[in-house]
C-alpha positions as a Markdown table, in Angstrom:
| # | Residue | x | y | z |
|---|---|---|---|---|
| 1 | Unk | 98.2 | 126.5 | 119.2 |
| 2 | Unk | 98.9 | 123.1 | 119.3 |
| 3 | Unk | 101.7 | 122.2 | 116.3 |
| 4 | Unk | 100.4 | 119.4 | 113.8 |
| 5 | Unk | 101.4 | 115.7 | 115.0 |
| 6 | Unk | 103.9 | 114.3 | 113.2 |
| 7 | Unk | 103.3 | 110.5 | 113.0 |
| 8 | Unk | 106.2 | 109.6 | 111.2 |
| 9 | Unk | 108.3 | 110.8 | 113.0 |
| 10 | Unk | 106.5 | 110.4 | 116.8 |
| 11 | Unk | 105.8 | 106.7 | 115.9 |
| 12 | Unk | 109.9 | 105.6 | 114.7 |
| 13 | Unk | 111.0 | 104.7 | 118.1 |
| 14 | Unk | 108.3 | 102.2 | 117.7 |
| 15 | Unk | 109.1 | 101.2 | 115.0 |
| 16 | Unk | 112.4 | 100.9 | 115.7 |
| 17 | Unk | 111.0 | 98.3 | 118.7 |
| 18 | Unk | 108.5 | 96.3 | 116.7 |
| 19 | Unk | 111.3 | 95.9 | 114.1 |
| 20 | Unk | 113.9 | 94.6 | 116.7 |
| 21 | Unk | 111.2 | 92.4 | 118.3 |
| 22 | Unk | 110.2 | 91.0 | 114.6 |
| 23 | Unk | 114.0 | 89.9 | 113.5 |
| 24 | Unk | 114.3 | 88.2 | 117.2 |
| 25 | Unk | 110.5 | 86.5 | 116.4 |
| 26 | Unk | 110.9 | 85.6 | 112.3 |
| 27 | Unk | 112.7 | 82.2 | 111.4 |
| 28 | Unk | 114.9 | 81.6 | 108.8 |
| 29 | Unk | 113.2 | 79.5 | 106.3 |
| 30 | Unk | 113.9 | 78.4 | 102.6 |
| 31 | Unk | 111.3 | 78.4 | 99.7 |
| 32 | Unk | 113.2 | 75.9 | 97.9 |
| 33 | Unk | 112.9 | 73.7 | 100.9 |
| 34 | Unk | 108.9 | 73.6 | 100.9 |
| 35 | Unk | 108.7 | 72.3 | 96.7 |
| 36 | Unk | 108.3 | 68.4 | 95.6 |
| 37 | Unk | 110.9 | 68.9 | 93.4 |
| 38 | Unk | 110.8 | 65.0 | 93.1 |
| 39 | Unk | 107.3 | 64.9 | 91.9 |
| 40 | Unk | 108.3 | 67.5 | 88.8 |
| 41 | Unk | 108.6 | 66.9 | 85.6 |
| 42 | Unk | 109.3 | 69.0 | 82.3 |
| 43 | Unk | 107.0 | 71.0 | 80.2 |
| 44 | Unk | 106.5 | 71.3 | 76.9 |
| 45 | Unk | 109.1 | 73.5 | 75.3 |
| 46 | Unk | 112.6 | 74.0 | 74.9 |
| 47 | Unk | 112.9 | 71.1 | 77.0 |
| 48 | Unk | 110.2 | 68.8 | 75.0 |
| 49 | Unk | 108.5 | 67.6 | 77.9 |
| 50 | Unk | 104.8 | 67.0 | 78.7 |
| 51 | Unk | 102.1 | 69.7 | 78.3 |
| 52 | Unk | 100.0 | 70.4 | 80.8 |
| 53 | Unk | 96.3 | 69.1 | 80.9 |
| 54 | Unk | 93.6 | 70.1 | 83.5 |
| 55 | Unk | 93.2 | 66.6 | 84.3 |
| 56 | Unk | 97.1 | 66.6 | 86.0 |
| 57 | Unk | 95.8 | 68.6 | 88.7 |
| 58 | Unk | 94.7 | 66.8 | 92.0 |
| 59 | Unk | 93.0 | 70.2 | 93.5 |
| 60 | Unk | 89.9 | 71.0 | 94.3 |
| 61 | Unk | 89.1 | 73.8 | 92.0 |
| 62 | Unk | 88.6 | 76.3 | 94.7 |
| 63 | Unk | 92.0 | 76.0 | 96.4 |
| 64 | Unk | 93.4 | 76.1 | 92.8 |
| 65 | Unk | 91.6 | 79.2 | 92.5 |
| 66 | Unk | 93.0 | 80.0 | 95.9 |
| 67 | Unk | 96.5 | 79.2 | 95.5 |
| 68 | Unk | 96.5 | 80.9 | 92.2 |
| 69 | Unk | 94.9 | 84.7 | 93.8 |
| 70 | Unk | 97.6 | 84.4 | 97.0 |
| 71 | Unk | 100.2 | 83.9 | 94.1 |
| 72 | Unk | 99.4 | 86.3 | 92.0 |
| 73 | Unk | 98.6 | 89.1 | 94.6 |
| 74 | Unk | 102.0 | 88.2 | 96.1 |
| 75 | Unk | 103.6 | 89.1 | 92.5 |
| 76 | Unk | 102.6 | 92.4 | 92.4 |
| 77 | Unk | 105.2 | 92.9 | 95.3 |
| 78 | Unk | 107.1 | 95.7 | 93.4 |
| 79 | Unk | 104.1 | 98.2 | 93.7 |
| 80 | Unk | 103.3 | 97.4 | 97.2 |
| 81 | Unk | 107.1 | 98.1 | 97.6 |
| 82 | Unk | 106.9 | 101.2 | 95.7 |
| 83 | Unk | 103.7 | 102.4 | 97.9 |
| 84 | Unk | 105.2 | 101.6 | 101.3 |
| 85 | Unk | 108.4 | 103.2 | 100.3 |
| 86 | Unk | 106.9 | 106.2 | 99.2 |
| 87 | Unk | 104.9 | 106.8 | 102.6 |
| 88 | Unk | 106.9 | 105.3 | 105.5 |
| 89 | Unk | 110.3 | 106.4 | 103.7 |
| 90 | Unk | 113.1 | 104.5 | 102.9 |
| 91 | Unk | 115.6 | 105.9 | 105.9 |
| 92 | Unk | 116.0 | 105.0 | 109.4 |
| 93 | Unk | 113.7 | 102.5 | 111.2 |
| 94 | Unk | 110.7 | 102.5 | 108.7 |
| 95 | Unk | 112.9 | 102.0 | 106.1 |
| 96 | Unk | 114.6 | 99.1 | 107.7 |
| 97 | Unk | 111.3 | 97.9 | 108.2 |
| 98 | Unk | 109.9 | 98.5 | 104.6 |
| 99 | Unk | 113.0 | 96.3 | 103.2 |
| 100 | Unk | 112.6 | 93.7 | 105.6 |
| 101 | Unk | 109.5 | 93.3 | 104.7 |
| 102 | Unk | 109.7 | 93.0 | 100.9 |
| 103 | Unk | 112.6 | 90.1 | 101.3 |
| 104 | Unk | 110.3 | 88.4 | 103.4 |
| 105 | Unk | 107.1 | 88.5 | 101.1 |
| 106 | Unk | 109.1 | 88.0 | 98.1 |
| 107 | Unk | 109.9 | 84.2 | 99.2 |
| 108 | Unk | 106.1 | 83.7 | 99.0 |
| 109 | Unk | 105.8 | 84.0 | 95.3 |
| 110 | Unk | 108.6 | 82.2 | 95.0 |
| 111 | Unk | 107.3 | 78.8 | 96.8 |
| 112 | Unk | 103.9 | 79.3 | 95.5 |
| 113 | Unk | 105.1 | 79.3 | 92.0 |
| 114 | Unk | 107.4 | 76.4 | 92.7 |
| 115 | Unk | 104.8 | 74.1 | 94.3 |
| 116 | Unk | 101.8 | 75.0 | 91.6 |
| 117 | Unk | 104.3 | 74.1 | 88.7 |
| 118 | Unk | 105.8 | 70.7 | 90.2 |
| 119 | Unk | 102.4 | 69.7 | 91.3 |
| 120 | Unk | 101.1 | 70.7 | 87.9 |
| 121 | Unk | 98.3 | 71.9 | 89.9 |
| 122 | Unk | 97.5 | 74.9 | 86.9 |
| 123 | Unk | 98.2 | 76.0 | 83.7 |
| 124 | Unk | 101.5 | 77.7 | 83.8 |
| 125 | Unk | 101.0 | 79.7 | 80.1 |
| 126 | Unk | 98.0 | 81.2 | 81.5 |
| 127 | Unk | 99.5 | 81.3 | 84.4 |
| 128 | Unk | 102.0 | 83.6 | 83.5 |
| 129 | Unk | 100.0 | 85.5 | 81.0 |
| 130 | Unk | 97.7 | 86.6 | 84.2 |
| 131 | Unk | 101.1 | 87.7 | 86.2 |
| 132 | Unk | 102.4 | 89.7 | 83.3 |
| 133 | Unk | 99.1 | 91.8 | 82.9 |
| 134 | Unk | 98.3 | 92.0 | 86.9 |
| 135 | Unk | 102.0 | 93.5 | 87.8 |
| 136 | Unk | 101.5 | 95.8 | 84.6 |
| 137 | Unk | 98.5 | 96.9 | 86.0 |
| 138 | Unk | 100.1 | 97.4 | 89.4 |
| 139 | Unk | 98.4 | 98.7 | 92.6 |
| 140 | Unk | 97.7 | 102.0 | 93.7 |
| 141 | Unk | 96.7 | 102.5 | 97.4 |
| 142 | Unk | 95.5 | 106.2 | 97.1 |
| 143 | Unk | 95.6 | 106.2 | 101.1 |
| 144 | Unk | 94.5 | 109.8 | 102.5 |
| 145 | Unk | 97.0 | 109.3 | 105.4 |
| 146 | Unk | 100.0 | 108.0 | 107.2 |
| 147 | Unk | 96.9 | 106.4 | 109.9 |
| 148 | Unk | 95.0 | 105.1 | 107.1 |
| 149 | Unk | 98.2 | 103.4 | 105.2 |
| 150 | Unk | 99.1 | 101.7 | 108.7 |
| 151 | Unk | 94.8 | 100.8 | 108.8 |
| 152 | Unk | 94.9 | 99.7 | 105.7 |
| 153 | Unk | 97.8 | 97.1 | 106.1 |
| 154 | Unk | 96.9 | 96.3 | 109.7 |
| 155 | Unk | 93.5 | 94.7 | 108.8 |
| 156 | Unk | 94.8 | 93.5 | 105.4 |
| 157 | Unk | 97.8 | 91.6 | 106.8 |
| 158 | Unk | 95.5 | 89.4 | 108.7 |
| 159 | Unk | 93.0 | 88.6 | 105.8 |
| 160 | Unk | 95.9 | 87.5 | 104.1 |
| 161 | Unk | 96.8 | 85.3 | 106.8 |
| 162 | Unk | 93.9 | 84.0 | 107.2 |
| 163 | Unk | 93.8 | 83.2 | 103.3 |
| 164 | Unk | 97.0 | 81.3 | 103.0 |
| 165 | Unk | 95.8 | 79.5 | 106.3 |
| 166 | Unk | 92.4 | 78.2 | 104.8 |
| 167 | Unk | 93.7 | 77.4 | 101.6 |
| 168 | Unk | 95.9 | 74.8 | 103.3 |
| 169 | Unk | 93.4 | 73.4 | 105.6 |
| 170 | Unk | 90.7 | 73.1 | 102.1 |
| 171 | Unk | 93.9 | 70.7 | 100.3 |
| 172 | Unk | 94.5 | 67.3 | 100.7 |
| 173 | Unk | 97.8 | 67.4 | 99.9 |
| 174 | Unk | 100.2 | 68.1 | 103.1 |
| 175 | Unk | 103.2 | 69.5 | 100.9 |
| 176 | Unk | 100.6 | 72.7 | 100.3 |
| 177 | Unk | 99.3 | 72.6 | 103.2 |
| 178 | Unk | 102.7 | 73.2 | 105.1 |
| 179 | Unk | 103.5 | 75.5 | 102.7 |
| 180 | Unk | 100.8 | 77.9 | 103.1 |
| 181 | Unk | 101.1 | 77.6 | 107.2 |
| 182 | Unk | 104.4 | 78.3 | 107.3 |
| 183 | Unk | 103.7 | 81.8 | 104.6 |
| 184 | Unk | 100.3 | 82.1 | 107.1 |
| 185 | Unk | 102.9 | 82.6 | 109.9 |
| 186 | Unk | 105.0 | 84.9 | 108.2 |
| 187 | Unk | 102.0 | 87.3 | 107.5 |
| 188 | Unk | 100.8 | 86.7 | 111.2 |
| 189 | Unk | 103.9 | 88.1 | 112.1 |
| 190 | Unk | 103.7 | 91.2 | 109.9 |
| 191 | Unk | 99.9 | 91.5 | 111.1 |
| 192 | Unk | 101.3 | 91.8 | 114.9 |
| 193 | Unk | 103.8 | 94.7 | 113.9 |
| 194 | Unk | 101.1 | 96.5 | 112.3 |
| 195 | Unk | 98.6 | 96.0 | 115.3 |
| 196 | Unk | 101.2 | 96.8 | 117.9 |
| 197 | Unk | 102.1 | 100.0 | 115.9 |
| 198 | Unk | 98.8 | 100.6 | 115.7 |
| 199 | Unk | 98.1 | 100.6 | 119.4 |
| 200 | Unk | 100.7 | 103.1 | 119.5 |
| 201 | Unk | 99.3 | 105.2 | 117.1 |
| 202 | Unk | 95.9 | 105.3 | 118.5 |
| 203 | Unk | 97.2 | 106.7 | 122.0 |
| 204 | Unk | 98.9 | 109.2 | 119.9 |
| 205 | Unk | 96.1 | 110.6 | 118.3 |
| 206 | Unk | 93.0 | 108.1 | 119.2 |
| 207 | Unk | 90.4 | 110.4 | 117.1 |
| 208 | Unk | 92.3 | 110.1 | 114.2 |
| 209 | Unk | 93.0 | 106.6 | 114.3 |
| 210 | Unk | 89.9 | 105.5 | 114.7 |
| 211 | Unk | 88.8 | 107.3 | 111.9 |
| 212 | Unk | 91.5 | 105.9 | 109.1 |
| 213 | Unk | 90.6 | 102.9 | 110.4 |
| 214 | Unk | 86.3 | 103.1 | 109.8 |
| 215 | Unk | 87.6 | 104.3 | 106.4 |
| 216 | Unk | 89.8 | 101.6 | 106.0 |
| 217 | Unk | 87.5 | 98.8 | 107.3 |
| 218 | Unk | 84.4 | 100.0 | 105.6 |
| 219 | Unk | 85.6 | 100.5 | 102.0 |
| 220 | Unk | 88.6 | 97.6 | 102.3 |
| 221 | Unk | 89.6 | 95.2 | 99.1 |
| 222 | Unk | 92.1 | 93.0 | 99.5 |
| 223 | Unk | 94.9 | 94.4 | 96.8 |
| 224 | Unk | 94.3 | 91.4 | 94.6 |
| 225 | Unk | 91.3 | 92.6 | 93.0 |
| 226 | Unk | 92.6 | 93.4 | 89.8 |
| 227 | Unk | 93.5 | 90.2 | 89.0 |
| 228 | Unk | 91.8 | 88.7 | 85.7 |
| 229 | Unk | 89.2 | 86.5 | 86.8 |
| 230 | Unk | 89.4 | 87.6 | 90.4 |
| 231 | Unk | 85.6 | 87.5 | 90.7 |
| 232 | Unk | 84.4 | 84.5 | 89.3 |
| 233 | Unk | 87.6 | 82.8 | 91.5 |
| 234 | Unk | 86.8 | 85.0 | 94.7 |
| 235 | Unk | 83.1 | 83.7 | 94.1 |
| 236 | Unk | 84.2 | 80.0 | 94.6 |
| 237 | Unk | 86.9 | 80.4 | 96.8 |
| 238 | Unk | 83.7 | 82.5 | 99.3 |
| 239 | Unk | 81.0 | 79.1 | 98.2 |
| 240 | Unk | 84.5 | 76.5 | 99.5 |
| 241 | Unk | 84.2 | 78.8 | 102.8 |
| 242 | Unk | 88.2 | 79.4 | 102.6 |
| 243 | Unk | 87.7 | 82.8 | 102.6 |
| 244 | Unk | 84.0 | 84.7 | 102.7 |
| 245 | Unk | 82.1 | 87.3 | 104.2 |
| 246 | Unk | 82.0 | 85.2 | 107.6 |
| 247 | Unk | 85.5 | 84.6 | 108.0 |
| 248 | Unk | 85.8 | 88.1 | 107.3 |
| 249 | Unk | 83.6 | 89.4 | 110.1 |
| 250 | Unk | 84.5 | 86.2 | 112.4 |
| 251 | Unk | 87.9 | 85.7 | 112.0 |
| 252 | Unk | 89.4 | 89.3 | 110.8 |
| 253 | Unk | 87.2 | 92.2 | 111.4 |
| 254 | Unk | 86.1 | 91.3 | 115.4 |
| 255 | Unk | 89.3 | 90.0 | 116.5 |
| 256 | Unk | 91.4 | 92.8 | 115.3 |
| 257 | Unk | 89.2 | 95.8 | 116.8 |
| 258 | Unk | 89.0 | 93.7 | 119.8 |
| 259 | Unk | 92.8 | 93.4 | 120.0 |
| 260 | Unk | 92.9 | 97.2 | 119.4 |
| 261 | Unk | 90.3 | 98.2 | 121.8 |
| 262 | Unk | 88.7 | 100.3 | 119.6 |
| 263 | Unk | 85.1 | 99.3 | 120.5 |
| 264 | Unk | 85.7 | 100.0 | 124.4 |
| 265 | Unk | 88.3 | 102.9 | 124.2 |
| 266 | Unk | 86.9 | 105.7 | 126.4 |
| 267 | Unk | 87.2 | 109.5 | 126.2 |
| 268 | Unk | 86.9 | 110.0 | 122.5 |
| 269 | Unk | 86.0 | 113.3 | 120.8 |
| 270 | Unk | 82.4 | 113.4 | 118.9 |
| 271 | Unk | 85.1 | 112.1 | 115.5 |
| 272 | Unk | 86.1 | 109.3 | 116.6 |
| 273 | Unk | 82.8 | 108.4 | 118.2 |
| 274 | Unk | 80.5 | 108.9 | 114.8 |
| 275 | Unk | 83.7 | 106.7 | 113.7 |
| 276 | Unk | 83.1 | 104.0 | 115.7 |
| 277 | Unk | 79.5 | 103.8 | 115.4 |
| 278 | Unk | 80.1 | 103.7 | 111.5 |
| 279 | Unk | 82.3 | 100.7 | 112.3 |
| 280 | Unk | 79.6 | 99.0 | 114.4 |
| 281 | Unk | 77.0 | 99.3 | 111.6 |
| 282 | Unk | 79.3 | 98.2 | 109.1 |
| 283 | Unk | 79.6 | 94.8 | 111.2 |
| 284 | Unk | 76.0 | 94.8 | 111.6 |
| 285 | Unk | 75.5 | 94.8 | 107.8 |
| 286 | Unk | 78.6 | 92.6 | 107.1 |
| 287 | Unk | 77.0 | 90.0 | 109.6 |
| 288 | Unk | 73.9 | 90.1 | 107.7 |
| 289 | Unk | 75.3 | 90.0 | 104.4 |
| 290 | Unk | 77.4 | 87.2 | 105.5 |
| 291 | Unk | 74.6 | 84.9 | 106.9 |
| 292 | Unk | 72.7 | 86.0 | 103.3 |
| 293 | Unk | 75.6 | 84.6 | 101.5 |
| 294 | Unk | 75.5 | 81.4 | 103.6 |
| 295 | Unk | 71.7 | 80.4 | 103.0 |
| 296 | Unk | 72.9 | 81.3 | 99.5 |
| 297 | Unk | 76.0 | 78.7 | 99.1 |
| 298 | Unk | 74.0 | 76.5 | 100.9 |
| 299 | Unk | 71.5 | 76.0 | 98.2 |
| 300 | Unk | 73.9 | 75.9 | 95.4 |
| 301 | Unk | 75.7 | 73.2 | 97.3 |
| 302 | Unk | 72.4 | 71.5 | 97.6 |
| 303 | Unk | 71.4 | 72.3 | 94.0 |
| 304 | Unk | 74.8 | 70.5 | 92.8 |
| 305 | Unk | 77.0 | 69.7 | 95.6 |
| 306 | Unk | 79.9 | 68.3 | 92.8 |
| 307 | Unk | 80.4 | 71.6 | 91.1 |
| 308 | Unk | 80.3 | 75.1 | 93.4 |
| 309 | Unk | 78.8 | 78.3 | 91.5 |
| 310 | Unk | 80.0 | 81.0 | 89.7 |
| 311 | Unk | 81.4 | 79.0 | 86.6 |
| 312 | Unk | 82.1 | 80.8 | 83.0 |
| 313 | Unk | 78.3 | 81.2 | 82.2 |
| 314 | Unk | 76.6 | 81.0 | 85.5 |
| 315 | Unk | 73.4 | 82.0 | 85.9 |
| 316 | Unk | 74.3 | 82.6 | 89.3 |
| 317 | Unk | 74.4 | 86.5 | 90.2 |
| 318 | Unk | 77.7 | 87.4 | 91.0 |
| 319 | Unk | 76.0 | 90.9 | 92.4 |
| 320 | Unk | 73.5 | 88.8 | 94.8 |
| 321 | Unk | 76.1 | 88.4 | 97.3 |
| 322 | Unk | 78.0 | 91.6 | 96.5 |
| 323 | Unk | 81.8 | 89.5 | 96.6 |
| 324 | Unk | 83.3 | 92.5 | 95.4 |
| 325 | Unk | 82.7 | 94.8 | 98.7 |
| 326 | Unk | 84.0 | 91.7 | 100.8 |
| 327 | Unk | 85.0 | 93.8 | 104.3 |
| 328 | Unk | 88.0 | 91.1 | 105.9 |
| 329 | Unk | 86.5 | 92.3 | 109.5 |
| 330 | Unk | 87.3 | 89.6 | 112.0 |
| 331 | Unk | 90.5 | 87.1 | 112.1 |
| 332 | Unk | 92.0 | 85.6 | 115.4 |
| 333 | Unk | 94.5 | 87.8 | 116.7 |
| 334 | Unk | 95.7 | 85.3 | 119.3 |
| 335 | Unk | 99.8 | 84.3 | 117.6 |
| 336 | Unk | 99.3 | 81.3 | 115.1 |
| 337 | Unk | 101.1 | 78.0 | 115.3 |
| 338 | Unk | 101.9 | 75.7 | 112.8 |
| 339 | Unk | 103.7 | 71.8 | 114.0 |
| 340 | Unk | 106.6 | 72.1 | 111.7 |
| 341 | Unk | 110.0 | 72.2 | 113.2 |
| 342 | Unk | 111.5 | 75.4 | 114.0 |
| 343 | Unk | 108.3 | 76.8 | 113.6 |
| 344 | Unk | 106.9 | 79.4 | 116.2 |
């Protein structure tokens, strides 16, 4: 009889690679560097300075909403630490890898925070009343597997990517826009470990990889769902079109399973083929659900093209588009580049 597979350990010299290849890729770069500390001012407070009014903001609502979810979702960093840790370990390659990768997301929240609170772009008492009950909440992955913790982060690395990326090309203001393309490239980067790992995974054990990964694909939430207001934010940060059922399918969903081969692989066992028929249904139904939503955003714009849906007391149906099941299902895979020097 064939001895269980262990993934962990078959899949470290890979790791070991990717990890190598990654510190040669990554640029140094400076949150500090990225803030218009010269357009700051003080809040009210200990320092008597000026409190903050909704009408300080020059943001759309939507990229508020935007910039305020990527912030928050990058706060809860300790339990995303605490989940990696636990499953790829904190020894040898993976754990190099696990620590690396917590420095390098932690400089996210702190230029996000920076730039909303010199721009005044929110209210930074609610602000941090919504950070202190998200990372007391936490996040809890409850991944089956090693192959569906590596799915997971593998599709949700490039939603995120493509999140931070959108949200700068929906804002006037270039400050935030190269802010979130150079954190877009960062998480492009992480994305292309994961992928390339995951390649290596599937040739390891291509049955059981492509079932983690219809799991992951067809029940996927970006972690940031807990958030307070997540829904009613998610709703008009889907009617903006910086991040919705389309850009899922389009831009996440396809691109990765192209990349991974997963539609095309041959000789798979009667698992991994039901697998990847679940997947092509579930991009069938995303596709329709995502042209539903369209017609749908369409005629709200239409109905009051000054002031998107989903509001405090809407009327709208939050269910009629089902945001909550939002399936991140197709992002360009190709290596992003942002114009700002000493970028990749």
């Amino acid at each position: 009889m064939t001895p269980p597979l262990d993934l962990l350990t078959e899949l470290e010299p890979t790791v070991a690679r990717l990890l190598d290849r990654h510190l040669a890729a990554a640029p140094v770069w400076f949150p500090h560097a990225y803030i218009p500390w010269s357009h700051a001012t003080d809040f009210d407070g200990p320092l008597d300075g000026t409190p903050w009014r909704a009408e300080q903001s020059g943001l759309p609502q939507a990229v508020a909403d935007a910039l305020t979810i990527n912030l928050l979702t990058e706060d809860n960093l300790p339990s995303y630490h605490f989940e990696i840790a636990t499953q790829f370990g904190r020894d040898g390659a993976w754990g190099a890898w696990v620590h690396r990768w917590t420095a390098e997301e932690d400089r996210h929240a702190q230029a996000l925070r920076g730039y909303l609170h010199a721009r005044r772009c929110v209210d930074p008492i609610a602000l941090e009343h919504q950070r202190m009950r998200h990372v007391s909440t936490g996040y809890t992955s409850n991944h089956a597997s090693l192959l569906h913790g590596l799915a997971y982060v593998t599709v949700q690395e490039l939603a995120t990517r493509e999140a931070h990326r959108n949200t700068g090309l929906a804002c006037t203001d270039p400050v935030a826009r190269q802010l979130t393309t150079r954190i877009a490239a960062d998480e492009n980067l992480h994305m292309i470990f994961y992928r390339d790992l995951y390649t290596t995974a599937m040739e390891l054990d291509p049955d059981g990889a492509v079932c983690a990964l219809a799991d992951a694909i067809c029940a996927f939430d970006m972690p940031g769902t807990t958030i307070p207001g997540f829904r009613q934010r998610a709703l008009r940060i889907a009617a903006s079109g910086i991040y919705n059922l389309d850009v899922h399918h389009r831009h996440v969903l396809r691109p990765l399973l192209r990349a991974l081969g997963v539609l095309t692989r041959p000789s798979l066992g009667s698992a991994g083929e039901q697998a990847r028929d679940r997947i092509g249904r579930h991009l069938d139904e995303l596709q329709r659900r995502a042209e539903r939503s369209s017609r749908l955003f369409e005629r709200w714009r239409e109905a009051a093209p000054a002031a998107p849906p989903a509001g405090p007391g809407s009327s709208v149906r939050h269910d009629e588009i089902r945001y909550g099941e939002i399936r991140y299902d197709e992002i360009r895979c190709d290596e992003i580049r942002h114009d700002e020097k000493g970028g990749r």
